[in-house]
N, C-alpha and C positions, 0 to 999 in steps of 0.2 A: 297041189302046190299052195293053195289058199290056206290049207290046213296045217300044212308047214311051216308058212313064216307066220302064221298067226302063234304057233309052240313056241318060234324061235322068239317072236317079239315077249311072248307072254313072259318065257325066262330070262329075257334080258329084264327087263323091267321090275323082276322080282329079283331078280342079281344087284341094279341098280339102287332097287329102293333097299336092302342089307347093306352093301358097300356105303350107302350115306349114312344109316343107322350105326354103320361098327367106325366111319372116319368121324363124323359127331364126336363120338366119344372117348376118339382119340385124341380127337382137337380138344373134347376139354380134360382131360386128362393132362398133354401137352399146356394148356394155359392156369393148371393148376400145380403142375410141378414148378412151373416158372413162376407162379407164385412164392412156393413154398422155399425156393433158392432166393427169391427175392427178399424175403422173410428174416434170412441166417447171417452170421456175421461173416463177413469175407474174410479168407485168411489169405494170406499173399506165402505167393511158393516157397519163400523163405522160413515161413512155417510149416512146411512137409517136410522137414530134418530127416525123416526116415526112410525119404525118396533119392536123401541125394548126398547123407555122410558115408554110405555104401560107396559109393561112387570116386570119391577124395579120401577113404583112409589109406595111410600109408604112402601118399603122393604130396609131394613139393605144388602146391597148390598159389595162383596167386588171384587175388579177388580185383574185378572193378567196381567201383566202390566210393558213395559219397555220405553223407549225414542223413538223407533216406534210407541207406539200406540196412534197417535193425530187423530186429524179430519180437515180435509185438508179444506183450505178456496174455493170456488168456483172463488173466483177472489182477485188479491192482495187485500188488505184494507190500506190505508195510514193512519198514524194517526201521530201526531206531537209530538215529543218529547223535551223539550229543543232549540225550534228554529231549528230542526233537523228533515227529513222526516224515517221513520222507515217501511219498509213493515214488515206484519206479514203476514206468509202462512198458519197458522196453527196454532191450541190449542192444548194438551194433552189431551185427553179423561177422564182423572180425573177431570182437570181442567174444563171443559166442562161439565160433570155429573154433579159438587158441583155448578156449575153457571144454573145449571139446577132444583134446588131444590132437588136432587137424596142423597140420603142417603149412601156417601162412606163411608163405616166404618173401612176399610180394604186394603192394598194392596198386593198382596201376588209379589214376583220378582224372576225372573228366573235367568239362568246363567247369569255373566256379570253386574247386577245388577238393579235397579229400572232405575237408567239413563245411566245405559249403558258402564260403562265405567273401569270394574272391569277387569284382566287380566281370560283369557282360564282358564278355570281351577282352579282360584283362590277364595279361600271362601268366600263367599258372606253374610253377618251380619245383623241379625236385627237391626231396628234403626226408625226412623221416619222423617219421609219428610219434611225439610223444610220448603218447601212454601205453605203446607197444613194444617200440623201438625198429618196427618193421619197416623197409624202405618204402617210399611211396617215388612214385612213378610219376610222372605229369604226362597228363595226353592230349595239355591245350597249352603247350610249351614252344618248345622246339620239332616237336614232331607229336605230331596228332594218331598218327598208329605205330605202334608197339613194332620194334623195329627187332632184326634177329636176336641181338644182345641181349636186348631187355628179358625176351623170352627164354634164353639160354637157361636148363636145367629146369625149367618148369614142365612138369607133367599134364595141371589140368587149370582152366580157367573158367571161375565163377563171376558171370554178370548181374550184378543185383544194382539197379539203380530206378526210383522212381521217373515214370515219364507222366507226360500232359497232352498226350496224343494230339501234337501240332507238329505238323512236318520243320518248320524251320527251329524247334525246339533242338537243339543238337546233342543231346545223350543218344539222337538215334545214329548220328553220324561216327559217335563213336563206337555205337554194337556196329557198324560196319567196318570201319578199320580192323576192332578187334576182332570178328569174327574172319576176317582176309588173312590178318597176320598171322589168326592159331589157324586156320588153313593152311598155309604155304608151310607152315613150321608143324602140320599134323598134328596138332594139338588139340584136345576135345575140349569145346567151350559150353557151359550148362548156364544157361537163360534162369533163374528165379524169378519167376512172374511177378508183376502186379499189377495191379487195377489200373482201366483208363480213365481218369476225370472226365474225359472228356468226348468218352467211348459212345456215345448214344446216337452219333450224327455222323453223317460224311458229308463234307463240303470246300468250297474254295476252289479255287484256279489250278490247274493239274500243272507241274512241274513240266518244262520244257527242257529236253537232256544239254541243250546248248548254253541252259543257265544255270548247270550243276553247280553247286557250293558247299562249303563246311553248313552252311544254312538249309540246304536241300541236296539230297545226293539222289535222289528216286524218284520216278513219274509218277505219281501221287497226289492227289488235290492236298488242301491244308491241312484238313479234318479227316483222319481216315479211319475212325473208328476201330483201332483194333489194338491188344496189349502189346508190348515190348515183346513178350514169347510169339505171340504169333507173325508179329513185324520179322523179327529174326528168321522166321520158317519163309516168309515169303521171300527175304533176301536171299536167301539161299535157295527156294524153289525158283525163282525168276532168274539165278543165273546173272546178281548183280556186282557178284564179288569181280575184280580184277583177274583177267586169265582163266573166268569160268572154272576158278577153283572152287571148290566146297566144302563147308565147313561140319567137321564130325558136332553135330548138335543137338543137345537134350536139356527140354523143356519143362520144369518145374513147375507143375500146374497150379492155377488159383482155384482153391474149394470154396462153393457157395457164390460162384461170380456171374451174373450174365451183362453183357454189354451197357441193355437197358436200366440197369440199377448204378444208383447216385454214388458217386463214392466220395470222402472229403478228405483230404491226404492231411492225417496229420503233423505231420514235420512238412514244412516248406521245401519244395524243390529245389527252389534255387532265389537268392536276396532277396528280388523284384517282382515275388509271386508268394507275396507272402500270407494269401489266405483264399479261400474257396470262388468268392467274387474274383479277384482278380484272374486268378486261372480259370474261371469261366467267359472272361471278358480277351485273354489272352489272344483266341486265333483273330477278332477282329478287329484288336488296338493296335496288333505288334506290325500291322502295314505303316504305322506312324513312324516306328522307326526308322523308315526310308523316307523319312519327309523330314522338313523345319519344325514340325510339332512336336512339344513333348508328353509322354505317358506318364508323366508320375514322377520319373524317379526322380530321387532326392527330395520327397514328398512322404509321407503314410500311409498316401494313397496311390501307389505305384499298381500299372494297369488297370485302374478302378478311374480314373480321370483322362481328359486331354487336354488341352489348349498349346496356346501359342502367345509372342508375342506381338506377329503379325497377322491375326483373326480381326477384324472389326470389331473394339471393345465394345462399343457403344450398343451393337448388338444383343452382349453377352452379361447378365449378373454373376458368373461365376470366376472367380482366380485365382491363383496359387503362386507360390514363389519357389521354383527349384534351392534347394540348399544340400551340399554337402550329407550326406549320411552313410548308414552301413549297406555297401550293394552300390553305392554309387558317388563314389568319392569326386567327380566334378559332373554332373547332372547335364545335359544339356539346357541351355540357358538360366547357369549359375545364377543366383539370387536376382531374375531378372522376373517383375511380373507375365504372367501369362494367363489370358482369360480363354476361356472354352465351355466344358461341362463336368459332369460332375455325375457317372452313374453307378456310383458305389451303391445306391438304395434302388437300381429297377428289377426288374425281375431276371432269372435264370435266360440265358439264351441259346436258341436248339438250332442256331445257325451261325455262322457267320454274317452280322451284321455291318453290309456295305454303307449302309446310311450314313456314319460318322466319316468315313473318308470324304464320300460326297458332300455331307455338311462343311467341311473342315476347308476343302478344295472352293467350295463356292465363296465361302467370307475370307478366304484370301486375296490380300491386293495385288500383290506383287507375284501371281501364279509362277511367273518363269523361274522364283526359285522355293516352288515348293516339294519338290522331290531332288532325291539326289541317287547317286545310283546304284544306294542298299535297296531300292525300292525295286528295284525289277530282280534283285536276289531273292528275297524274300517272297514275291507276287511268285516266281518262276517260269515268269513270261514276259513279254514287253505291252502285251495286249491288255492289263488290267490300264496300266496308267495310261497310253493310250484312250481308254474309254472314260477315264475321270477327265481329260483335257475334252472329249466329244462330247462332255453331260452328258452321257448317256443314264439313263435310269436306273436304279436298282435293278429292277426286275429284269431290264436286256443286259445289265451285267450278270445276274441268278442263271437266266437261261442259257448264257456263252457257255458256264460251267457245265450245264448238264449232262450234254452225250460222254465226255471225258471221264465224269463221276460215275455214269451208269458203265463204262467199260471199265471202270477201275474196281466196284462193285464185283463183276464178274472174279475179277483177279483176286482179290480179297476174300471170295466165300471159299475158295480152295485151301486157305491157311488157316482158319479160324478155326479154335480149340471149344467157345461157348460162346450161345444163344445167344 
C-alpha cells in the first residue's frame, strides 16, 4: 500500500510539474498574441465588405445609419481638386453600398440625426438625403422603432453606428427597437461592429427594469464593457426583445480589436462629445444631466467641464458662460455664469468617477432643488441619489455597485466576440 501511493504521488507531481511548464507557456504565448493584436490597426466590421456584400446582393436593403458609419480608407488617397490637393479618409457606408451596386432603398437615423448634428433630445424629421436622394427615416421622431410600413419590401437590415459603451447613450436603444421590429417582420438584421471607447471597464449602478427608458432599456450597470455586435448578441441571447421574439442576427466582426486597447473615434458620435476626453469623461458627467448643473453645452468644452449657478462661487476659480452653439441651440442656463471645474487636462479615467456628483451636491445651497427626475432615469435606480442626500462616501456608493456588476460580468462573458 505504501508503495503504491507513493507511485501514485510521484506521477502526480510529475504530471503537475508538465502541466505548469506547458500552461506557462501558454499564458505567454496568450499575453503575446494579445500584444501583437494590440499592436495592429483596428478595422471596424464595416471594413470586412467581403463578409457581408454576399449577404445584401440583389436585396432591397435599408441601412441604420449616422455620420459615423463610413469605411475608413487604409491609407490617405490624394486626388486633385481645382489645382488643390485634398485627402479623403473615408466614404459613408451608404455612399459605398450605392458605388457598390447594393440596393439602398432606405435609411432609417437615430438620435441626433442621419448626419449628426440635431440637438439631445431634439426631434428628429423625416426627409430625404441630399446627396443620394434616398428616403431617411427618423427613429427619434414620432416613433422610435421602425414600425410595419416603414419595413414594407425591405429584405435585409444593416446597423452600422458608432457607440460609447454607456448604457444611457441611446444608439443602443435603438439596436433594440430595430432589432424587435426586423424580428416580428423576419427580417435578417447584420450588426457592422465597432470598437468600444470605452470598452476597458465595467461600472455604475445596474439598471432597475421599473426605471426602463429611451435612456436605459437593460439590467446593466453604466459601463458595460462590450461592442454594439456583442450588445446585440446579448439582447437576443437574454430574451429582451418584446414577446420573446428573436432576432435572425449576424455579426460583422472587428479585426485586430481586444476590449483592453484605446480606441479614439474619429468622427464625433454625436454634437456634445466632440473629442476623446469628453467621451471619456461621458459615463461620470452625464449624472449631471439630472441635476441643476450644467456639462458644457453651449461651451467648447462640452462633457470636459461642470458647474452651476447655484455652487458657492467664492469656493470655485473656475467659470463659464452657456451660449447658444452647434448641439445645443438653448444650453442650459443660457448666457448665465456658472462656476464649478474644469477637467479637460486630468488624466484618462478607468471608472466611473462619483467624486463630482458628491462635490457638486455638497457646495450646493439650495440641495432641495438639485435633482430633478432625469436623474433617477439615467442612475436606473432610486438608490444613487438617495445616497448623495445620506453623504454617503464614494467608496459605500463603489461597493453598492459591486455584487450587481459581478453578476452582470457573468451575463456578459457568454456574448463576447474578443479578449
Amino acid at each position: 500500500m505504501i508503495s503504491y501511493s507513493f507511485k501514485n504521488t510521484y506521477f502526480l507531481l510529475v504530471f503537475l510539474f508538465f502541466f505548469s511548464l506547458i500552461s506557462c507557456g501558454q499564458s505567454k504565448s496568450s499575453k503575446l498574441q494579445v500584444q501583437q493584436v494590440a499592436a495592429l490597426e483596428i478595422l471596424p466590421g464595416a471594413q470586412q465588405t467581403n463578409l457581408y456584400l454576399k449577404l445584401i446582393a440583389s436585396k432591397n436593403v435599408a441601412v441604420v445609419a449616422n455620420q459615423t458609419s463610413v469605411i475608413f480608407k487604409s491609407q490617405k488617397r490624394k486626388k486633385k481638386i481645382e489645382n488643390r490637393i485634398e485627402n479623403i479618409n473615408y466614404t459613408h457606408l451608404v455612399d459605398s453600398l450605392l458605388s457598390l451596386k447594393i440596393n439602398v432603398s432606405k435609411v432609417f437615423s437615430p438620435e441626433h440625426g442621419f448626419r449628426g448634428n440635431a440637438d439631445a433630445g431634439e426631434k428628429v424629421i423625416d426627409g430625404i438625403d441630399a446627396k443620394t436622394g434616398i428616403p431617411i427615416v427618423s427613429l427619434y421622431g414620432s416613433n422610435k422603432k421602425p414600425t410595419k410600413e416603414q419595413l414594407n419590401g425591405i429584405d435585409v437590415v444593416i446597423f452600422d453606428i458608432q457607440d460609447v459603451g454607456v448604457r444611457f447613450y441611446t444608439y443602443l436603444s435603438t439596436l433594440h427597437y430595430v432589432m424587435e421590429a426586423c424580428a416580428e417582420q423576419e427580417i435578417p438584421v447584420i450588426v457592422l461592429d465597432r470598437p468600444n471607447p470605452n470598452g476597458q471597464y465595467i461600472d455604475g449602478p445596474t439598471l432597475e427594469l421599473e426605471h426602463t427608458s429611451f435612456v436605459g432599456m437593460h439590467p446593466i450597470p453604466v459601463v458595460y464593457g462590450m461592442t454594439i455586435g456583442e450588445y446585440a448578441q446579448m439582447i437576443n441571447g437574454e430574451h429582451w426583445l418584446k414577446n420573446n421574439v428573436k432576432c435572425n442576427l449576424t455579426i460583422i466582426p472587428l479585426k485586430n480589436y481586444i476590449h483592453s486597447k484605446f480606441y479614439s473615434i474619429p468622427i464625433k458620435p454625436s454634437p456634445n462629445l466632440p473629442n476623446d476626453k469628453a467621451i471619456n469623461l461621458y459615463p461620470s458627467l452625464c449624472f449631471f444631466e439630472g441635476t441643476n448643473v450644467s456639462v458644457g453645452r453651449g461651451t467648447e468644452k462640452q462633457f470636459q467641464i461642470f458647474g452651476s449657478p447655484y455652487l458657492k462661487s467664492k469656493d470655485l476659480n473656475f467659470c463659464f458662460t452657456p451660449k447658444p452653439n452647434a448641439g445645443a441651440k438653448h444650453p442650459m442656463h443660457e448666457n448665465i455664469e456658472c462656476c464649478g471645474f474644469d477637467l479637460s487636462n486630468i488624466e484618462n479615467l478607468h471608472k466611473i468617477d462619483v467624486s463630482y456628483l458628491i462635490e457638486a451636491y455638497s457646495l450646493t445651497e439650495d440641495k432641495s432643488k438639485f435633482f430633478n427626475n432625469f436623474f433617477t432615469k439615467l442612475a436606473g435606480t432610486t438608490k444613487l441619489q438617495k445616497q448623495l442626500e445620506n453623504n454617503n462616501s464614494a467608496e459605500e456608493i463603489y461597493l453598492s455597485w459591486k455584487p450587481k456588476i459581478e453578476e452582470f460580468k457573468k451575463v456578459r462573458q457568454k456574448y463576447l466576440l474578443y479578449q
